[in-house]
C-alpha positions, 0 to 999 in steps of 0.5 A: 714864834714865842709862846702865848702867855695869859695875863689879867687886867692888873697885870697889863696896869703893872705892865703899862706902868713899868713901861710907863718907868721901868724904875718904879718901885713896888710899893709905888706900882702897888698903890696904883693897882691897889694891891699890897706889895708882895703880890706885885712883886711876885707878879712882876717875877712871873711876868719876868720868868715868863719872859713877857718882862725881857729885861729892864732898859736905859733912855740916853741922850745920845747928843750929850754922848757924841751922836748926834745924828739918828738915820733909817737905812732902807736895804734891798737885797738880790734874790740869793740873799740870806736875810739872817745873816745880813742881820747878824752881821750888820747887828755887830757894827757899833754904829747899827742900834737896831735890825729889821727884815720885812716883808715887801720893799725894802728888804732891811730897815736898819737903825744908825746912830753917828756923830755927824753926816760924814759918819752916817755916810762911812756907815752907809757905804759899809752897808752897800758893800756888805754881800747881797745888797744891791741898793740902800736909801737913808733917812735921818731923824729930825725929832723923836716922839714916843708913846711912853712917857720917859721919866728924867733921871734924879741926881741919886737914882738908887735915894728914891728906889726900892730895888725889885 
């Protein structure tokens, strides 16, 4: 379990607007916290070496990628399963985006992105092979809703961006 770490009411605004946007620039996060630069950059680098900041990510279109099709796999394992492995292994298919083991029923949730149902089947059937698995149930995405709000791309990212 990762170790507690203690932050105050601005860093969770610095927080809340970097997930808000990952790509805003200090000067901007400063004018929202109402501080000058430099202490929201030395902030944001201990949030970062502490590692509450795990790193900075991309929002894609998938559908303009070729992979159109978003699915949950529910997998239930037998008893002499290795939960830790199943995940290793599976996190290494291309098709896989993300692995959860829970507690309950199912056993695995895994996360698939395909380029059409007979993708999404082939993928399927992978899982059903893999050691341990004794039974899956997919569900595909019809539409996405997220908590954050994500900002569109600019043309020239780099024109409006103070690099952290």
């Amino acid at each position: 379990m990762s170790e507690r770490v203690q932050i105050d009411e601005t860093d969770r605004r610095i927080l809340a607007l970097l997930e808000e946007d990952a790509r805003r620039t200090i000067a901007d996060i400063s004018t929202h916290v109402n501080l000058s630069p430099a202490p929201v950059k030395r902030r944001i680098d201990r949030l970062e070496r502490q590692g509450v900041i795990a790193g900075y990510s991309v929002v894609l279109d998938h559908g303009k990628l070729g992979s159109e099709i978003e699915a949950f796999t529910e997998v239930r394992f037998d008893g002499q399963a290795d939960a830790d492995a199943f995940s290793a292994e599976i996190a290494q298919r291309p098709e896989v985006r993300e692995v959860f083991t829970m507690a309950g029923d199912p056993d695995a949730l895994v996360r698939i992105r395909v380029a059409d149902v007979a993708h999404l089947k082939q993928a399927v059937n992978q899982l059903r092979r893999s050691r341990n698995v004794t039974g899956t149930k997919s569900l595909i995405v019809l539409d996405h809703r997220s908590r954050i709000a994500r900002r569109r791309a600019t043309a020239d990212p780099s024109a409006d961006r103070e690099h952290l």
